[in-house]
VEXPA-796676 format. One record per residue: residue number from 1; residue in three letters; x, y, z of N, C-alpha, C, CB in turn. Coordinates in pm, whole numbers, m for minus. Glycine has a CB too. Layout:
BEGIN
atom domar=NUM	roke=ALA	npx=X	npy=Y	npz=Z	capx=X	capy=Y	capz=Z	cpx=X	cpy=Y	cpz=Z	cbpx=X	cbpy=Y	cbpz=Z $
...
This chain:
BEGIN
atom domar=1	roke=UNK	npx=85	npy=m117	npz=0	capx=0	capy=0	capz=0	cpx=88	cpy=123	cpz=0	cbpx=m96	cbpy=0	cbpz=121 $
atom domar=2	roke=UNK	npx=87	npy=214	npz=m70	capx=137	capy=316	capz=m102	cpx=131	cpy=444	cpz=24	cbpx=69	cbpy=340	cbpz=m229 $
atom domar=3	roke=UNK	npx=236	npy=502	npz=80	capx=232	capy=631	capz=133	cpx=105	cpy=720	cpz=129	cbpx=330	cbpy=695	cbpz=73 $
atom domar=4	roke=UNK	npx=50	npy=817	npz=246	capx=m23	capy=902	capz=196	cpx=m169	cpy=874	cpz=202	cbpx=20	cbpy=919	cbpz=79 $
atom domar=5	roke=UNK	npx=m269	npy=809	npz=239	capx=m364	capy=723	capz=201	cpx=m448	cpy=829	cpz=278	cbpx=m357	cbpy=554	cbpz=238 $
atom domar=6	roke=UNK	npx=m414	npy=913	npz=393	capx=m466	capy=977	capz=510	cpx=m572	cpy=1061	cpz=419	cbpx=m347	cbpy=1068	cbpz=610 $
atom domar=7	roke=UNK	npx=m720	npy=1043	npz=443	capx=m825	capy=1085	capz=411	cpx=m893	cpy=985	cpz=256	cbpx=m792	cbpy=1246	cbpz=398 $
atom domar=8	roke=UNK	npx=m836	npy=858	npz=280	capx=m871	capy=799	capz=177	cpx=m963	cpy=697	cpz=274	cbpx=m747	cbpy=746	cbpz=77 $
atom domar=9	roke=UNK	npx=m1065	npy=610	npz=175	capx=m1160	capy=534	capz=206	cpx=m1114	cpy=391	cpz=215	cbpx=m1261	cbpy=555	cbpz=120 $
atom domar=10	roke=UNK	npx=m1099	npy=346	npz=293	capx=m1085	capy=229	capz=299	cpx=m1204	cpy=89	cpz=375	cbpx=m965	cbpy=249	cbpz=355 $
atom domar=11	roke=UNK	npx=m1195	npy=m65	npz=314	capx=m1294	capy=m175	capz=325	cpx=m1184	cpy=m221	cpz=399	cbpx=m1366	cbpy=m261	cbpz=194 $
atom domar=12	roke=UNK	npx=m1204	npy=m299	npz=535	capx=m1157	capy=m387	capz=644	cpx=m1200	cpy=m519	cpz=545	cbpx=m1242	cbpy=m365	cbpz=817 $
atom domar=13	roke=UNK	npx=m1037	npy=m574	npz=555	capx=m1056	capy=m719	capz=478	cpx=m1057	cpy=m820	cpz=650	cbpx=m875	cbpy=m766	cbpz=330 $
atom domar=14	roke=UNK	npx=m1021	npy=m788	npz=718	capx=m1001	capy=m921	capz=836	cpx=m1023	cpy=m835	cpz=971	cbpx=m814	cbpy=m1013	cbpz=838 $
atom domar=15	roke=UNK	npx=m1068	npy=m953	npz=1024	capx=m1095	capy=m957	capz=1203	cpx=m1312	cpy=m929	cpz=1204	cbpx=m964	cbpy=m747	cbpz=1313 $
atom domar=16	roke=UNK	npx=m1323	npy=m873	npz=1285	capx=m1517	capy=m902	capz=1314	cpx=m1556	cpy=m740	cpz=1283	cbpx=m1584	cbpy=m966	cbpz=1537 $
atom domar=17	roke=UNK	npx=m1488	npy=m636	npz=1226	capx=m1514	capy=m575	capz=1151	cpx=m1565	cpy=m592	cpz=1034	cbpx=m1452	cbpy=m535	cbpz=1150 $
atom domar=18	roke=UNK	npx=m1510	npy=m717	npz=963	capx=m1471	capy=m740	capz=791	cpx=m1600	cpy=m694	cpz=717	cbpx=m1434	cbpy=m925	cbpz=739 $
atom domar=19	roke=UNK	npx=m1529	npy=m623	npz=628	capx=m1658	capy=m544	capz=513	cpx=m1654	cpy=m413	cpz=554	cbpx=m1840	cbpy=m598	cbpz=525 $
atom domar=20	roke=UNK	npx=m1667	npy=m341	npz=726	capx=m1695	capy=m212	capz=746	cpx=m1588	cpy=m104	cpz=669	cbpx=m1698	cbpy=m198	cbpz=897 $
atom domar=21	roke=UNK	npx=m1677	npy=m8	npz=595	capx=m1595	capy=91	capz=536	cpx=m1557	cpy=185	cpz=642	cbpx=m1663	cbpy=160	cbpz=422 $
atom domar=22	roke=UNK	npx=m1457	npy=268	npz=656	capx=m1372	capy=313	capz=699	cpx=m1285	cpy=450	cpz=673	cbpx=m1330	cbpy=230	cbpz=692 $
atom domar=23	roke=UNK	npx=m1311	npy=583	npz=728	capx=m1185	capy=664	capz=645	cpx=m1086	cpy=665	cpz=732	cbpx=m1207	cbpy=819	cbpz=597 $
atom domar=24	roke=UNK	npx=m981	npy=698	npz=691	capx=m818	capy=661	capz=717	cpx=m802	cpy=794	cpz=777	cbpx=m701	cbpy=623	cbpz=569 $
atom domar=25	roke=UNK	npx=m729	npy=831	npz=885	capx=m739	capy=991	capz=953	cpx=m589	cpy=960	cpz=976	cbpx=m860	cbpy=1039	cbpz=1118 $
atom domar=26	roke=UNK	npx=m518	npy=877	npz=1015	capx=m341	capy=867	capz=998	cpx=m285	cpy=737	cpz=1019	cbpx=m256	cbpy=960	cbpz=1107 $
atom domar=27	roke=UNK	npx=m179	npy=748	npz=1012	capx=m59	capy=628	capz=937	cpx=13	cpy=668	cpz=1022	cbpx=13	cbpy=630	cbpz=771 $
atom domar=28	roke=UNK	npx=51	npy=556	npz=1026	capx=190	capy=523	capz=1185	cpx=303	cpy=428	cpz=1134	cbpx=108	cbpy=410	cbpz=1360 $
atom domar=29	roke=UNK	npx=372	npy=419	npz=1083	capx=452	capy=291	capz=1043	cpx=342	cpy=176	cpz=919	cbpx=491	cbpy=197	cbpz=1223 $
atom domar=30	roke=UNK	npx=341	npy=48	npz=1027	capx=301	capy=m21	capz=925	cpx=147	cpy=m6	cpz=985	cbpx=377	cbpy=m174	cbpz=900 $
atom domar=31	roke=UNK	npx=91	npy=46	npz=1065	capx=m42	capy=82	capz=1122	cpx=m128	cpy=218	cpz=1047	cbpx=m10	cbpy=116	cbpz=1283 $
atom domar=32	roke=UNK	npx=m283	npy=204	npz=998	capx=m359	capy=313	capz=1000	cpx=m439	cpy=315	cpz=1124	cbpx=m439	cbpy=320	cbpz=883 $
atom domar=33	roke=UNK	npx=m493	npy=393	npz=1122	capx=m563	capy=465	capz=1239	cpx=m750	cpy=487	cpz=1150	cbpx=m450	cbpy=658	cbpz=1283 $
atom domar=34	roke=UNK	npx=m824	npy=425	npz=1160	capx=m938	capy=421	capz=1102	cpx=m1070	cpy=454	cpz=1166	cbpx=m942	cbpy=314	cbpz=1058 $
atom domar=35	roke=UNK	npx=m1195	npy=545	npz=1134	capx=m1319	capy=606	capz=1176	cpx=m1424	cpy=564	cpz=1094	cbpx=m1313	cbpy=748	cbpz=1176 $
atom domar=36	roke=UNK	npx=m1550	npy=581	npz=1157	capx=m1619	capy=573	capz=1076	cpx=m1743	cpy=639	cpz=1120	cbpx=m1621	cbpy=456	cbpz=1039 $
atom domar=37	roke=UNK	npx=m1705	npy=751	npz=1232	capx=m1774	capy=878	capz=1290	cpx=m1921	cpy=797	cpz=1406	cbpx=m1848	cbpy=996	cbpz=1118 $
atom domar=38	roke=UNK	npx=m1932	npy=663	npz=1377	capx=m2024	capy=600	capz=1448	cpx=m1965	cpy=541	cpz=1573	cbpx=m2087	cbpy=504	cbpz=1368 $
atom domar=39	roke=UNK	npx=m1962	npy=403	npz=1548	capx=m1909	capy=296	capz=1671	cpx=m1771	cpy=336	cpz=1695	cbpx=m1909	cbpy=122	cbpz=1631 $
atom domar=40	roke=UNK	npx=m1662	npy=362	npz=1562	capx=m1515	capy=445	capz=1543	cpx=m1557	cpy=610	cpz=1527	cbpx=m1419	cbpy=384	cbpz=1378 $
atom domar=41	roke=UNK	npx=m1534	npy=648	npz=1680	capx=m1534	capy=824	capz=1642	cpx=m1395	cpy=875	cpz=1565	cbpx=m1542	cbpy=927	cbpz=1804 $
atom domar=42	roke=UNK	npx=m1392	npy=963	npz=1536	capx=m1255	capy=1045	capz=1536	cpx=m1164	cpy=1006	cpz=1672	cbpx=m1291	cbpy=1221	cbpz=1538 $
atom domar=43	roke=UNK	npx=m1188	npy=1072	npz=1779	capx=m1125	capy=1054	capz=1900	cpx=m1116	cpy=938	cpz=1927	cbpx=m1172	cbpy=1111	cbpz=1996 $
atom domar=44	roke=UNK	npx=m1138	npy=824	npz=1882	capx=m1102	capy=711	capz=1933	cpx=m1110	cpy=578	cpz=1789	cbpx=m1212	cbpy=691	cbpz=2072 $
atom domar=45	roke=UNK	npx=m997	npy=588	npz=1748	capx=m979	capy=535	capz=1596	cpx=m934	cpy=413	cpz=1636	cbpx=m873	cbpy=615	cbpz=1488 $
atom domar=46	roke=UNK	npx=m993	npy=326	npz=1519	capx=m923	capy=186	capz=1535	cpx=m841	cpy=136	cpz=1467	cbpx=m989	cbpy=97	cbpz=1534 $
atom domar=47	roke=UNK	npx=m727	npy=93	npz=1564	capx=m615	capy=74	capz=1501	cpx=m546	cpy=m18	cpz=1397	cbpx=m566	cbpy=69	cbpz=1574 $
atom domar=48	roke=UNK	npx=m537	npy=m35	npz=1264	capx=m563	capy=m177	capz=1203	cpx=m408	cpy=m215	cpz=1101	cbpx=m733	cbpy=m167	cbpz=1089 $
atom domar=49	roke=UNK	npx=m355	npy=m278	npz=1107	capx=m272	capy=m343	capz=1008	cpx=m274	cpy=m319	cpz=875	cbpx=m288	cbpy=m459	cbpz=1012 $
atom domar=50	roke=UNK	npx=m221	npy=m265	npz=767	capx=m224	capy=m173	capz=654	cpx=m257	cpy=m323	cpz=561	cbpx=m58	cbpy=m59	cbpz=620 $
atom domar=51	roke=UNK	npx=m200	npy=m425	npz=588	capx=m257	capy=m531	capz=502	cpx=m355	cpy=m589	cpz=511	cbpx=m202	cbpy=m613	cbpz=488 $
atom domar=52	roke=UNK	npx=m440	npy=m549	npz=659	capx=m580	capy=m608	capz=665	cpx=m699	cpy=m496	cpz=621	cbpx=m606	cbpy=m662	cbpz=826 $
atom domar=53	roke=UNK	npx=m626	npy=m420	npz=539	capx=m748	capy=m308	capz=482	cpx=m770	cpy=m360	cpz=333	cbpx=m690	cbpy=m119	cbpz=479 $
atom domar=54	roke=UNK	npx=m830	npy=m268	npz=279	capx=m804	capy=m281	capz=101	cpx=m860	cpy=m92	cpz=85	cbpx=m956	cbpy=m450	cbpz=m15 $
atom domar=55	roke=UNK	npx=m757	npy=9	npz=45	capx=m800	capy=89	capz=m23	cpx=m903	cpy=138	cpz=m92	cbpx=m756	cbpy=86	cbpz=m61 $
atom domar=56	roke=UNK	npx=m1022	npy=190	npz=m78	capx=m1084	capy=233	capz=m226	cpx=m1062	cpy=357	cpz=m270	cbpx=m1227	cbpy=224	cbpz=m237 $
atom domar=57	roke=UNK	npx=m992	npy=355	npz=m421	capx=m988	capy=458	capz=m524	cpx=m1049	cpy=558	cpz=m586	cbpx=m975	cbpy=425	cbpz=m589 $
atom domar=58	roke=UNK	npx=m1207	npy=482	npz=m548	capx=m1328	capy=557	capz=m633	cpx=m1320	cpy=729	cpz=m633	cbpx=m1487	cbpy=511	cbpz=m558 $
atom domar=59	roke=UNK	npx=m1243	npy=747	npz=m449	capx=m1253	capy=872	capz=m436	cpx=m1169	cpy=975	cpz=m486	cbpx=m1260	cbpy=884	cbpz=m334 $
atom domar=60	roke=UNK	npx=m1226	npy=1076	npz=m564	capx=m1107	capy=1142	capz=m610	cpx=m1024	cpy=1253	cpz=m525	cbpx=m1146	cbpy=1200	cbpz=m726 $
atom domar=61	roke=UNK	npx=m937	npy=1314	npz=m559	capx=m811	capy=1376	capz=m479	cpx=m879	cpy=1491	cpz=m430	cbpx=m667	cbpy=1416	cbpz=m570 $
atom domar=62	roke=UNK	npx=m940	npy=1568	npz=m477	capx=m1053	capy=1657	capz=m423	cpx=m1119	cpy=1642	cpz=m330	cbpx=m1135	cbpy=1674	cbpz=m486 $
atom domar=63	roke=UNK	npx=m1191	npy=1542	npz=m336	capx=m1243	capy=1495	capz=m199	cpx=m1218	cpy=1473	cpz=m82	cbpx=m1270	cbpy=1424	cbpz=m198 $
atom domar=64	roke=UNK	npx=m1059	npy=1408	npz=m94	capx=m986	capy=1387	capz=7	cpx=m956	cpy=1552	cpz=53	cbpx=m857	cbpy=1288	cbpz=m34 $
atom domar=65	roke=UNK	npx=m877	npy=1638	npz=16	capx=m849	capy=1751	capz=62	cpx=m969	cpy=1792	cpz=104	cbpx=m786	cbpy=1832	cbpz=m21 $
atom domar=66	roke=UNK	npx=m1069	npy=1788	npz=22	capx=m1182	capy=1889	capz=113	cpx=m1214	cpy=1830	cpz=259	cbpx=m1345	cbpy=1899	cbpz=28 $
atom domar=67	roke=UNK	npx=m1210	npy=1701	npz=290	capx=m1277	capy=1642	capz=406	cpx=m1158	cpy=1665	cpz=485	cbpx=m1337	cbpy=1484	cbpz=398 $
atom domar=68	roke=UNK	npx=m1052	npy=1679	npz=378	capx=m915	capy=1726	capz=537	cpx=m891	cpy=1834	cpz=539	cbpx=m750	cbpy=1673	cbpz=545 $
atom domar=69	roke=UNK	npx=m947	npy=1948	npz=466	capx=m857	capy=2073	capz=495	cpx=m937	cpy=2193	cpz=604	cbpx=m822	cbpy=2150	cbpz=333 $
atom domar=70	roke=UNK	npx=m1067	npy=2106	npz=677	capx=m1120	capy=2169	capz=750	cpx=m1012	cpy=2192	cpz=895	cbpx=m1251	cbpy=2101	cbpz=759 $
atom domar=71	roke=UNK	npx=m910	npy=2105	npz=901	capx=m827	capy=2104	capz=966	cpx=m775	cpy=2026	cpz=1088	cbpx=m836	cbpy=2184	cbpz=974 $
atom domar=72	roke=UNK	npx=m990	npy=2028	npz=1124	capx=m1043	capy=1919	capz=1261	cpx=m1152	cpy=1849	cpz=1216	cbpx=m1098	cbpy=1995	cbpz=1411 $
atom domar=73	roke=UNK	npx=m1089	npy=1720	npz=1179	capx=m1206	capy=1613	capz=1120	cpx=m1269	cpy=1587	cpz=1193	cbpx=m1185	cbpy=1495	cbpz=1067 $
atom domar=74	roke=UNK	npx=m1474	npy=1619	npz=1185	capx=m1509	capy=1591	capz=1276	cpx=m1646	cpy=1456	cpz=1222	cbpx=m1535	cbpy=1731	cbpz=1351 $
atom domar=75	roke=UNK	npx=m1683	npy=1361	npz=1350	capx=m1760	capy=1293	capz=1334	cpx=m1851	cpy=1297	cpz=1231	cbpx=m1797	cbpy=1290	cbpz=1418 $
atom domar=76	roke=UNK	npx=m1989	npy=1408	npz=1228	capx=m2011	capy=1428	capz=1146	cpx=m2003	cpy=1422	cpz=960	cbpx=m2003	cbpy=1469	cbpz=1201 $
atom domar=77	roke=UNK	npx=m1865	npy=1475	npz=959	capx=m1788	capy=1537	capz=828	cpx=m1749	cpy=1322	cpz=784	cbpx=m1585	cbpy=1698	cbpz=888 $
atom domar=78	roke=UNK	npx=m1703	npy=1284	npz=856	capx=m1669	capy=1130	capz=812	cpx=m1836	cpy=1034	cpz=768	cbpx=m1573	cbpy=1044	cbpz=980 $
atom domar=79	roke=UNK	npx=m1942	npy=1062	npz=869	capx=m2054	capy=1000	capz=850	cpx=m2107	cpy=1046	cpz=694	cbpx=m2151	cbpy=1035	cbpz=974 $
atom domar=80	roke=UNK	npx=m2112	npy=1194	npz=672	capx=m2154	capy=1256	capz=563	cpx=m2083	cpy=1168	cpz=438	cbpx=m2115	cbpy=1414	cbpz=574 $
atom domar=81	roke=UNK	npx=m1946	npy=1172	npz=482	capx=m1846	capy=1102	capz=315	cpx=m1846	cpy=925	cpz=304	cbpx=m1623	cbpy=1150	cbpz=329 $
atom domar=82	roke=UNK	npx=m1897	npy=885	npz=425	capx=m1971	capy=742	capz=346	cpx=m2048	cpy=739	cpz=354	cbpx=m1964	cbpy=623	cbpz=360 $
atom domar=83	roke=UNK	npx=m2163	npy=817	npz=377	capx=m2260	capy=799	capz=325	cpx=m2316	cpy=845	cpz=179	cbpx=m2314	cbpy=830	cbpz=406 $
atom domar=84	roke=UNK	npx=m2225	npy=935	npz=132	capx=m2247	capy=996	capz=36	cpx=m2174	cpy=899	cpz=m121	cbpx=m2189	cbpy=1143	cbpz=80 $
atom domar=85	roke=UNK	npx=m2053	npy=800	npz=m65	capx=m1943	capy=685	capz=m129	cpx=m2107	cpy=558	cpz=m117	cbpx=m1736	cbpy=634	cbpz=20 $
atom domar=86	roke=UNK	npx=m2195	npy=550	npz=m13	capx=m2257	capy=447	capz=m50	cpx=m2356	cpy=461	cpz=m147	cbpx=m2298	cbpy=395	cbpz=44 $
atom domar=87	roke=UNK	npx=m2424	npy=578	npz=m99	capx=m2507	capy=629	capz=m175	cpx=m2473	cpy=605	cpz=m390	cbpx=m2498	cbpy=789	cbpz=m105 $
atom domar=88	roke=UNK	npx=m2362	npy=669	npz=m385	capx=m2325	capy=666	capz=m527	cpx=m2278	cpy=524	cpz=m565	cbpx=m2213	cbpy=772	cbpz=m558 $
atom domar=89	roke=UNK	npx=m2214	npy=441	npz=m524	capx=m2168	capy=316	capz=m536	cpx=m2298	cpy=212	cpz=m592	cbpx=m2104	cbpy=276	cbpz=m390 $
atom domar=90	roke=UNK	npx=m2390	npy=236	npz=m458	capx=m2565	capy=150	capz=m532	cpx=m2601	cpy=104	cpz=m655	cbpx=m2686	cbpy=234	cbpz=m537 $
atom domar=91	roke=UNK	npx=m2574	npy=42	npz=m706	capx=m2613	capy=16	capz=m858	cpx=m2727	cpy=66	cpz=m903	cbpx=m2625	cbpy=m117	cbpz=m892 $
């Protein structure tokens, strides 16, 4: 997995999460730090193994900056951007 991912979307491949989408708020070594503004607030991220994720791309680079350049990612602001990634994804 490539450098940088911080405000990207990521799918939990392993453990009793598996499937929950996820945004990425920081990178530690070989660790992300993952929310999902619900059960995972901001303030209390779960900590996961960079190979037990899988990236999604869909989102473009825009997106990412806007949801980070508020400065203080808040609960809210993460619930809004998957819901808005499921919403469009729906066939």
């Amino acid at each position: 997995m490539r450098s940088g991912c911080t405000g990207a979307l990521a799918r939990s491949l392993a453990g009793h999460d598996r499937e929950t989408l996820y945004i990425i708020i920081r990178e530690e070594g070989e660790y992300v730090f993952l929310a999902d503004g619900k059960i995972r607030p901001v303030s209390r991220p779960k900590r996961k193994n960079r190979k037990h994720i899988q990236i999604i791309h869909d989102r473009e680079e825009t997106d990412r900056e806007a949801l980070l350049a508020a400065g203080h990612l808040s609960d809210d602001a993460v619930r809004q951007h998957l819901k808005r990634y499921r919403r469009e994804s729906q066939p």
